[in-house]
KEMIKE-813877 format. One record per residue (C-alpha): residue in three letters; residue number from 1; x, y, z. Coordinates in Angstrom, 3 decimals, m for minus. Layout:
N
  code  pos        px        py        pz
   ALA  NUM         X         Y         Z
...
This chain:
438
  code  pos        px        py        pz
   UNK    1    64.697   117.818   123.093
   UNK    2    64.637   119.567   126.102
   UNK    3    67.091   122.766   126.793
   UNK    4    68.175   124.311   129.943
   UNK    5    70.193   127.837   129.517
   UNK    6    72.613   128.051   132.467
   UNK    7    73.522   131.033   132.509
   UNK    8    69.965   132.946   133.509
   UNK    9    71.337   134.326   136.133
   UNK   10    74.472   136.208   134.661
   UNK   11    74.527   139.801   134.224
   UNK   12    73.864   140.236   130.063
   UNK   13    75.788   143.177   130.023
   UNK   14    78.952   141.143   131.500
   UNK   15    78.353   137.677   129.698
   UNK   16    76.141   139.064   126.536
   UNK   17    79.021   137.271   124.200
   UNK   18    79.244   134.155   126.017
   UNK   19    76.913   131.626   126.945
   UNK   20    76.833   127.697   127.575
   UNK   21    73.645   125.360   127.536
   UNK   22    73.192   121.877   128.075
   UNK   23    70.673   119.985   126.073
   UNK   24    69.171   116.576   126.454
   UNK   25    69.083   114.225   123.453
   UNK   26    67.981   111.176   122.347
   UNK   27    70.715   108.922   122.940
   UNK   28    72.752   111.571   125.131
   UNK   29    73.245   115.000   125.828
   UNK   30    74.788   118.230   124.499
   UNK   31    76.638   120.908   125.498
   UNK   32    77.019   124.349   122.964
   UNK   33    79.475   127.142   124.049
   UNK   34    78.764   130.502   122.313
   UNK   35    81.112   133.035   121.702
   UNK   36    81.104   136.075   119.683
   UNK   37    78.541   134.485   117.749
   UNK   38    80.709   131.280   117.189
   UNK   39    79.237   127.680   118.383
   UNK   40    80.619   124.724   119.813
   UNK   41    79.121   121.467   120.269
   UNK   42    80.073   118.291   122.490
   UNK   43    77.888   115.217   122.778
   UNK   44    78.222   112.507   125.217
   UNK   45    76.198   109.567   124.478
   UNK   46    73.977   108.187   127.367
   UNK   47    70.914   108.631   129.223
   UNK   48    71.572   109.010   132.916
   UNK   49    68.718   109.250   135.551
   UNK   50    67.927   112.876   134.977
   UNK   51    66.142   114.751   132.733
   UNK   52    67.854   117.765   133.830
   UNK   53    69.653   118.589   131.014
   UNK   54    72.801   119.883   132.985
   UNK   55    72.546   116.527   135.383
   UNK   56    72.263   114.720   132.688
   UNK   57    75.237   115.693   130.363
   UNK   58    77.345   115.689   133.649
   UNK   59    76.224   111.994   134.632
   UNK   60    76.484   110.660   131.288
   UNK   61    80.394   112.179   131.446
   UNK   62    80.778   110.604   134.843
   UNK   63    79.731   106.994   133.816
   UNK   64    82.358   106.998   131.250
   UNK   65    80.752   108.241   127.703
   UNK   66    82.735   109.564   125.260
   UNK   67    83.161   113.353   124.306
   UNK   68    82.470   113.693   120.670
   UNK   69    83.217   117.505   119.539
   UNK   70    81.618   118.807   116.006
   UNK   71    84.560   120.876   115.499
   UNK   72    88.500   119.857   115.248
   UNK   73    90.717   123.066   116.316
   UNK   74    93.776   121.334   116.626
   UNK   75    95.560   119.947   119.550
   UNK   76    96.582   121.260   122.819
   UNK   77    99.815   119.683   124.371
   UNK   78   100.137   119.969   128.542
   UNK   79   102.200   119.879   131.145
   UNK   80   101.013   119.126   134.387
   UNK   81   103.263   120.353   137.494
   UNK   82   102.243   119.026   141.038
   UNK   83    99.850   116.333   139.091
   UNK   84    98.526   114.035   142.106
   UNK   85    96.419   111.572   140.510
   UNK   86    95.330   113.927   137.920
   UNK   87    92.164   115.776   138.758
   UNK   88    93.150   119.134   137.320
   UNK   89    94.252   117.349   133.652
   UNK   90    90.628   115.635   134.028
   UNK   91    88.997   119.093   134.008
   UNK   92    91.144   120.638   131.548
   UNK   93    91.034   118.506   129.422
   UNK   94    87.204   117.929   129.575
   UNK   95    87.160   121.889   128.945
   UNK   96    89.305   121.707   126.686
   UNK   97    87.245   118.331   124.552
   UNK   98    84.144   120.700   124.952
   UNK   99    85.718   123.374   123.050
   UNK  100    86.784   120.982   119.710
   UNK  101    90.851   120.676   120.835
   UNK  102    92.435   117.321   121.331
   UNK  103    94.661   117.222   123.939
   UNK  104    98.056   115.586   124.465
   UNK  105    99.989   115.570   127.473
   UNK  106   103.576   116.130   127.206
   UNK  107   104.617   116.607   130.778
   UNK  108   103.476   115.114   134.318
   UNK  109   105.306   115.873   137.367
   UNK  110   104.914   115.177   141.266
   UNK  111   106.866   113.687   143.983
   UNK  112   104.051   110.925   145.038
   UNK  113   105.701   108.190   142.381
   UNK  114   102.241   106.080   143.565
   UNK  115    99.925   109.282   142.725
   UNK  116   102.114   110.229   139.445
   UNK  117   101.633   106.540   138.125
   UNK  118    97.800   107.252   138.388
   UNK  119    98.257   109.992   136.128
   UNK  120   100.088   108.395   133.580
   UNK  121    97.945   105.396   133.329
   UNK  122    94.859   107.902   132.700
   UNK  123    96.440   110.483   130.883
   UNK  124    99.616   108.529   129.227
   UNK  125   102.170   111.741   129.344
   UNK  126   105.299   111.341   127.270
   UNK  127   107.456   112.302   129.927
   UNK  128   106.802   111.275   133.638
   UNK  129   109.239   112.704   136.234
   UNK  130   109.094   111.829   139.831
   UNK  131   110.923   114.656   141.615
   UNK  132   110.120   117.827   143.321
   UNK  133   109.357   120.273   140.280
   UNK  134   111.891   123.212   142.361
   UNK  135   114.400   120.839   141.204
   UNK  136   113.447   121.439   137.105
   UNK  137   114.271   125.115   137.048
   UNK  138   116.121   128.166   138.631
   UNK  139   115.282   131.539   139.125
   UNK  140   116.152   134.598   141.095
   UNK  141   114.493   137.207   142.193
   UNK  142   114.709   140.503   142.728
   UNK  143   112.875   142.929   144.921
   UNK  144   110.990   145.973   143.236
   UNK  145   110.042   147.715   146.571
   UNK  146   107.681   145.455   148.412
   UNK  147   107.187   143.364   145.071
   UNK  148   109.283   140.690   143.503
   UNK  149   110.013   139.694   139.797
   UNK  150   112.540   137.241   138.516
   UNK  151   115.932   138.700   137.951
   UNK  152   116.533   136.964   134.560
   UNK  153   114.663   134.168   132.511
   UNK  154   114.605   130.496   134.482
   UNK  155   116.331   128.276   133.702
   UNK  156   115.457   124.504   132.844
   UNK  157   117.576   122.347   135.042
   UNK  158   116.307   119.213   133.599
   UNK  159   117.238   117.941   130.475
   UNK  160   113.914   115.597   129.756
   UNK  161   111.962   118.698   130.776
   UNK  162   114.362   121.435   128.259
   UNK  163   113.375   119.039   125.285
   UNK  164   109.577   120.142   125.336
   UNK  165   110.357   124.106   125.078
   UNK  166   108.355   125.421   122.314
   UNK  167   106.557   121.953   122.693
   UNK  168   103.995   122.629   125.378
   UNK  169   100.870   125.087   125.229
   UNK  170    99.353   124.665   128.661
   UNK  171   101.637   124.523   131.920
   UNK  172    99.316   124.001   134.972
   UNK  173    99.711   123.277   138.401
   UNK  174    98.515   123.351   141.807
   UNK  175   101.129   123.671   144.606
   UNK  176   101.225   122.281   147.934
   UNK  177    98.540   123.936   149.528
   UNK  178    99.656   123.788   153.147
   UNK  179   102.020   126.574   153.406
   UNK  180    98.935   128.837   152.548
   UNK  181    96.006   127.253   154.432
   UNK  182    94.170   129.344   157.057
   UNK  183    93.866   126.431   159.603
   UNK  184    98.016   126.571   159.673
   UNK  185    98.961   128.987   162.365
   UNK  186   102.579   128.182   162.308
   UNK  187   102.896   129.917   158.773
   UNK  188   106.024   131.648   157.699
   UNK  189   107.085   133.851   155.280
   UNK  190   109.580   131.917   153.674
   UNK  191   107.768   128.537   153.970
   UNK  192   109.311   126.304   150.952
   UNK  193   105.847   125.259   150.180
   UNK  194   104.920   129.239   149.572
   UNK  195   107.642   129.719   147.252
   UNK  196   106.741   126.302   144.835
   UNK  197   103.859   128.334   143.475
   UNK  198   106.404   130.335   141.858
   UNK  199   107.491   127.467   139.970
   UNK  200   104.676   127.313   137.675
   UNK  201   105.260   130.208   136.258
   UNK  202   108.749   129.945   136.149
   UNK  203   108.868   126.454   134.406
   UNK  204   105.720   128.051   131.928
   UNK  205   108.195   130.959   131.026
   UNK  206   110.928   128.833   130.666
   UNK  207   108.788   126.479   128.357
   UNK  208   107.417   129.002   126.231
   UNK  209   104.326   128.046   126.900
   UNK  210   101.190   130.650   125.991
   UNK  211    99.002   129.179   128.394
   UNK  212    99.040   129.020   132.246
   UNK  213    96.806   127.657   135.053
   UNK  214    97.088   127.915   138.369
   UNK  215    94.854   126.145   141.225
   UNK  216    95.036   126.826   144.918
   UNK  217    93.182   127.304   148.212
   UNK  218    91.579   130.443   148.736
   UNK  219    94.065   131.622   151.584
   UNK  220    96.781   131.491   148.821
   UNK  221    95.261   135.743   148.246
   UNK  222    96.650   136.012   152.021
   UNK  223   100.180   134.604   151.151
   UNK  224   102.217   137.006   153.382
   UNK  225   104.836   136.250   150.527
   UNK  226   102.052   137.801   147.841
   UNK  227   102.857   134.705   145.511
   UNK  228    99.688   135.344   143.877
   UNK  229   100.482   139.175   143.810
   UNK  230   103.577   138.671   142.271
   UNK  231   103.145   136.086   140.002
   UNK  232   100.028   138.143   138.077
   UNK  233   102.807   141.059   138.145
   UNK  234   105.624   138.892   136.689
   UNK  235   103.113   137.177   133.718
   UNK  236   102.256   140.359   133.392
   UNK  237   105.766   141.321   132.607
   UNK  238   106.399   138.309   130.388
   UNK  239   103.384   139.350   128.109
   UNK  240   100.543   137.275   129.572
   UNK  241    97.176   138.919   129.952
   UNK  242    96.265   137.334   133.542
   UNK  243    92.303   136.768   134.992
   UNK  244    91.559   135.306   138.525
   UNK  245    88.959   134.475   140.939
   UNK  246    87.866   132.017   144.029
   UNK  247    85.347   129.650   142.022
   UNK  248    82.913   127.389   144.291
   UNK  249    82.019   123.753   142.472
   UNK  250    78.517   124.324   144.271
   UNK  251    78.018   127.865   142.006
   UNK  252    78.599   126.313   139.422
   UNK  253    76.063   123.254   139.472
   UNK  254    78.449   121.122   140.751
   UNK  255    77.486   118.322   143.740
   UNK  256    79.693   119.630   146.274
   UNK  257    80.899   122.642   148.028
   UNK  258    84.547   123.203   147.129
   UNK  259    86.157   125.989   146.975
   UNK  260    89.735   126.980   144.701
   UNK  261    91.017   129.883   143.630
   UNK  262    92.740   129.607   139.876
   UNK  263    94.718   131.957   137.483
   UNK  264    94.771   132.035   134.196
   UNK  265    97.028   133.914   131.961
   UNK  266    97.523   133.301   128.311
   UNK  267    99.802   135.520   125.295
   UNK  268    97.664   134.416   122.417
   UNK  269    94.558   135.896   123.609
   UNK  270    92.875   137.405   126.612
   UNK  271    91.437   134.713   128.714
   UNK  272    87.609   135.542   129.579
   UNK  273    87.006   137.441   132.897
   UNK  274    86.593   133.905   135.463
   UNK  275    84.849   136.337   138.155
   UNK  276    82.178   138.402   135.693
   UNK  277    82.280   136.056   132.642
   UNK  278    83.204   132.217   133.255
   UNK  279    81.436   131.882   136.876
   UNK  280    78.532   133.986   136.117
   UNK  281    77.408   131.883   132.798
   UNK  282    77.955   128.745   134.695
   UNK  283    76.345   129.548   137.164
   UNK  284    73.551   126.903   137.970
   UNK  285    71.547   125.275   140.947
   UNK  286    73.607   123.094   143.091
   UNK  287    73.634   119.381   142.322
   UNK  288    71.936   117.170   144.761
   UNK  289    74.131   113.994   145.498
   UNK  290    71.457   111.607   144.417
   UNK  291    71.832   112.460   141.038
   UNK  292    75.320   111.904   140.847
   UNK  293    76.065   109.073   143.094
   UNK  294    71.974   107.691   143.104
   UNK  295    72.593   104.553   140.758
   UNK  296    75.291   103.853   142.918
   UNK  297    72.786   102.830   146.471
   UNK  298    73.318    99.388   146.581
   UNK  299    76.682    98.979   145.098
   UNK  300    79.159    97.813   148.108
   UNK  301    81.191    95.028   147.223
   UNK  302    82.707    93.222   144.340
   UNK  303    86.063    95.827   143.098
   UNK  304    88.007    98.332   145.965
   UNK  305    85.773   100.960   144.146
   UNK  306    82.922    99.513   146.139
   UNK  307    84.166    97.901   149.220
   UNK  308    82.625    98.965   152.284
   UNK  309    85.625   100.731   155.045
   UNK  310    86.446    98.733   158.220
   UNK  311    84.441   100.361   160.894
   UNK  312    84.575   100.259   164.150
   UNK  313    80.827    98.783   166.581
   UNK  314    81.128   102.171   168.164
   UNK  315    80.838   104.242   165.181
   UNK  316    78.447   101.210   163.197
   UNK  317    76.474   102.011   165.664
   UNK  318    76.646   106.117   165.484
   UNK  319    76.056   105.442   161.792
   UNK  320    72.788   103.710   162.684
   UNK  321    71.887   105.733   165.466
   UNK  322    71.497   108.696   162.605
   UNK  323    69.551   106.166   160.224
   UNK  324    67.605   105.031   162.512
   UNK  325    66.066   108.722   164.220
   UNK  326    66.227   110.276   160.666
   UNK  327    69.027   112.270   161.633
   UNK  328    71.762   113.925   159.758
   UNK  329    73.749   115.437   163.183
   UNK  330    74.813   113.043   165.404
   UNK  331    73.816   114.635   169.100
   UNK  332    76.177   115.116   171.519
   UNK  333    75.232   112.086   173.720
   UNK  334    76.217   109.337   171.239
   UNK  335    79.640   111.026   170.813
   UNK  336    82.746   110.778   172.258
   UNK  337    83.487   111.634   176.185
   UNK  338    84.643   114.892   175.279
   UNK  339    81.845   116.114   173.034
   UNK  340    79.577   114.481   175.652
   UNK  341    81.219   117.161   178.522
   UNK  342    81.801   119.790   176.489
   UNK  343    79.756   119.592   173.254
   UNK  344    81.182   120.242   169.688
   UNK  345    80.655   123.198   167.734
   UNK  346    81.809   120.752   164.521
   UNK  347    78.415   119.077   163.966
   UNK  348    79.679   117.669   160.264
   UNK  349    81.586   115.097   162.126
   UNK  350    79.848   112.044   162.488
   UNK  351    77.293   113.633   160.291
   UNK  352    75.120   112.048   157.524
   UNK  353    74.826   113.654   154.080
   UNK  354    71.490   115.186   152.527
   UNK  355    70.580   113.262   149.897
   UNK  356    68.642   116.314   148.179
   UNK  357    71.629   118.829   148.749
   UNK  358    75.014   118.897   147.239
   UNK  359    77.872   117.455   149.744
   UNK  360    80.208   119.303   151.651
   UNK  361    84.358   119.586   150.762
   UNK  362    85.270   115.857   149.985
   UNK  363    89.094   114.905   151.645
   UNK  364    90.849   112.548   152.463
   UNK  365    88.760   111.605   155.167
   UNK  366    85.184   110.307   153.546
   UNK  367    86.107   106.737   154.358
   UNK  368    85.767   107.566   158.242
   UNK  369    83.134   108.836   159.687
   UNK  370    84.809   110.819   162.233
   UNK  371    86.311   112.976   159.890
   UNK  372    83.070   115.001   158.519
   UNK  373    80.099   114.879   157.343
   UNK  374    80.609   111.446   154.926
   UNK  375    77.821   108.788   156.025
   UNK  376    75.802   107.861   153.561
   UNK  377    72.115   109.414   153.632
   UNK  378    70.282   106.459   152.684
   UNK  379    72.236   103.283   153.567
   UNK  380    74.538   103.421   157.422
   UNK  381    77.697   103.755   156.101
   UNK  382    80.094   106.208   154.558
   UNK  383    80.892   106.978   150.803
   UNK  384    82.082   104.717   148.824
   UNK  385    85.203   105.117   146.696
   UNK  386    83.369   105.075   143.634
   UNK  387    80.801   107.690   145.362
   UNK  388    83.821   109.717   146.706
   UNK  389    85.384   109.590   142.794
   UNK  390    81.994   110.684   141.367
   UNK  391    81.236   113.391   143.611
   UNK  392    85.595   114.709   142.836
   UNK  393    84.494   114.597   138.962
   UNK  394    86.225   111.282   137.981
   UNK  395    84.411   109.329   135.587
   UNK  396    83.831   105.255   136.507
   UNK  397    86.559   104.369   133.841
   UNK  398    89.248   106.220   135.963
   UNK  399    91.811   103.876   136.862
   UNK  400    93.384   104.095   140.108
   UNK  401    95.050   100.784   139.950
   UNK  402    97.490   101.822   137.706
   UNK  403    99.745    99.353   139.521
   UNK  404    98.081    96.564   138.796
   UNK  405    97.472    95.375   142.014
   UNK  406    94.461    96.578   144.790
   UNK  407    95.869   100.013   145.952
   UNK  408    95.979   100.887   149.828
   UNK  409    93.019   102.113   150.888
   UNK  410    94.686   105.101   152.451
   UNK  411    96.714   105.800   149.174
   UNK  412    93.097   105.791   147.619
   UNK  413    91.549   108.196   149.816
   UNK  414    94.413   110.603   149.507
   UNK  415    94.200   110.376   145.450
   UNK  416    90.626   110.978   145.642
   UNK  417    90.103   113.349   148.378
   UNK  418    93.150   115.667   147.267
   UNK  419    92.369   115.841   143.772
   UNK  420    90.938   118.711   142.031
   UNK  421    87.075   118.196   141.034
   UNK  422    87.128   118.094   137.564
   UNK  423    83.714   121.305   137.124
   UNK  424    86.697   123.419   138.371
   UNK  425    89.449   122.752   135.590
   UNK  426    86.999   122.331   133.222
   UNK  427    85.670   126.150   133.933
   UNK  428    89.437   127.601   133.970
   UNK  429    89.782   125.417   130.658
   UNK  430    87.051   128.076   129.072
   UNK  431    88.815   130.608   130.366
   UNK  432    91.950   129.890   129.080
   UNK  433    90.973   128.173   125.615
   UNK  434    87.619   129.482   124.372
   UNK  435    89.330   132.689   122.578
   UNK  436    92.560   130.583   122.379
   UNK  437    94.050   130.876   118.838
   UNK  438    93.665   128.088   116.768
């Protein structure tokens, strides 16, 4: 049995109570979580390519094997606001599998009917509503100098949704993004998209629910509304001890560069520190791609997972070009006219991937070459969807065609690229749950 501890690098005096290893077995791998001198255990069963036991644990996850927990602590039941295709319930519930809960979803909401059917057919929620969540609750608010705070308890405005209070223990969400991104220079203070984040916390109050989570993009600290500001101030005020931070996949041993910022907040215990506790004992070397995606090589064709994109003989041949000099940035004469006059000072577009280095922010865009850094670094062409999927944390038995019928490919890349990579949830799911009550 070989052992890796990943958390060499934290400070002791910050994470001397918590720890998690990964261990390579037999016929799998392991994962222990200590706490305050209390243990748990997941297996997955498996042997991947590595013999790194935190590789190896994470690869056997990805191709599908199941999460067997020594210990039984009950069940956690979720609600899942803004739920895309369901990246963030992947990682929470992984986290939450890792710590011996079983998890039932009560709750998935989103206004993509295409995306929320992708949830439900991998996460089976009792209720599935396809609306905007503003419309399942009201609140006021009310100004407390240059700070806000709801006026009175919200209000559920949805009868399907008023049926779970006191039935849900984790509400969880990530908002519309947009409203809050740095490359938007058109934002406004009362952008509609700024004031959904409040939602989450409004619907979790409204719920009852002890636990909340809360993803977003790091600009969402510069909200010139505060939402993150004043929701930690109004949890706060509802009894919720609140912890926060920007966490980076790539810190974490993950096999790409992604950056989110999350909150947690719980009233049944205080949620370890994510910025000197959860981040700190996860932290671990960077992933390289080729042992996540590396059994993958020669796998175009045969399912939409593995079909090769439509590409164009100008960029086929730019994705050649790079292949066949051994480059990974495409130079400025084998661009486009304008990059060819003026240069580019984006030099991930067109660019191939490092196959011994983690990859760089997968969106929407890693069918097209054009669009970043996304051709492949041993074969001339760009991910595949089952690469893309791997690389976002979904496991191979994912299903996106919860339709039953081929999904369009640009309905595919948006589910994928959008979603939350699984390492994330699953390190706000320790946050949140480790200390959690049983």
């Amino acid at each position: 049995m070989k052992l890796s501890q990943v958390n060499a690098e934290a400070d002791p005096g910050l994470v001397r109570f918590f720890s998690a290893r990964y261990e390579n077995l037999v016929d799998g791998s392991r994962l222990v979580i200590s706490n305050k001198g209390q243990e748990f255990s997941t297996s997955l069963n498996g042997v991947s390519l590595s013999d790194n036991p935190h590789s190896r644990w994470w690869h056997n996850y990805l191709m599908g094997g199941d999460v067997i927990a020594r210990r039984d602590r009950g069940t956690l039941r979720i609600a899942d606001l803004f739920c895309g295709s369901g990246g963030l319930s992947q990682g929470v519930t992984l986290g939450a599998l890792s710590l011996g809960y079983r998890v039932k979803h009560q709750l998935a909401v989103d206004i993509d009917n295409d995306a929320l059917r992708v949830t439900m057919a991998n996460h089976r929620p009792k209720i599935a509503i396809n609306e905007s969540t503003a419309n399942l609750v009201s609140y006021s608010l009310r100004h407390v100098g240059e700070e806000v705070a709801f006026a009175q308890m919200p209000v559920i405005q949805n009868q399907q949704v008023e049926s779970l209070v006191g039935e849900i223990d984790v509400v969880m969400g990530g908002p519309p993004c947009q409203g809050h991104s740095t490359a938007n220079k058109n934002r406004k203070f009362f952008d509609a998209r700024n004031l959904l984040y409040l939602t989450v916390p409004a619907l979790a109050i409204a719920l009852d629910a002890p636990v909340v989570i809360i993803e977003n993009v790091p600009g969402v600290q510069a909200s010139q509304q505060g939402v993150v500001q004043n929701t930690w101030k109004i949890l706060e005020s509802y009894g919720y001890s609140v912890t926060g931070a920007v966490i980076n996949a790539a810190d974490i041993g993950w096999a790409q560069s992604r950056r989110r910022y999350f909150m947690v907040g719980s009233k049944m215990s205080v949620p370890l520190d994510l910025k000197s506790v959860i981040i700190p004992s996860l932290r671990h070397p960077a992933t390289p791609i080729s042992e996540v995606i590396g059994d993958l090589v020669d796998h175009e064709g045969g399912t939409f997972m593995t079909q090769l994109s439509d590409m164009s003989e100008e960029n086929s041949k730019r994705m050649r070009f790079l292949h066949e000099h051994d480059l990974h940035d495409l130079p400025d004469s084998e661009r486009n006219r304008s990059a060819r006059e003026g240069g580019t000072t984006y030099r991930a577009v067109y660019g191939r991937m490092f196959w011994d280095k983690p990859a760089q922010t997968i969106t929407t865009g890693f069918m097209t070459p054009g669009r970043g850094r996304y051709v492949h670094p041993l074969r001339p062409r760009t991910l595949l969807p089952l690469e893309a999927a791997r690389l976002q944390g979904f496991p191979d038995t994912y299903i996106f065609d919860a339709f039953g019928q081929i999904p369009a490919r640009t309905s595919l890349a948006k589910w994928i690229g959008d979603a939350v990579p699984t390492p994330l949830g699953f390190a706000a799911a320790l946050s949140a749950f480790t200390e959690f009550h049983d």
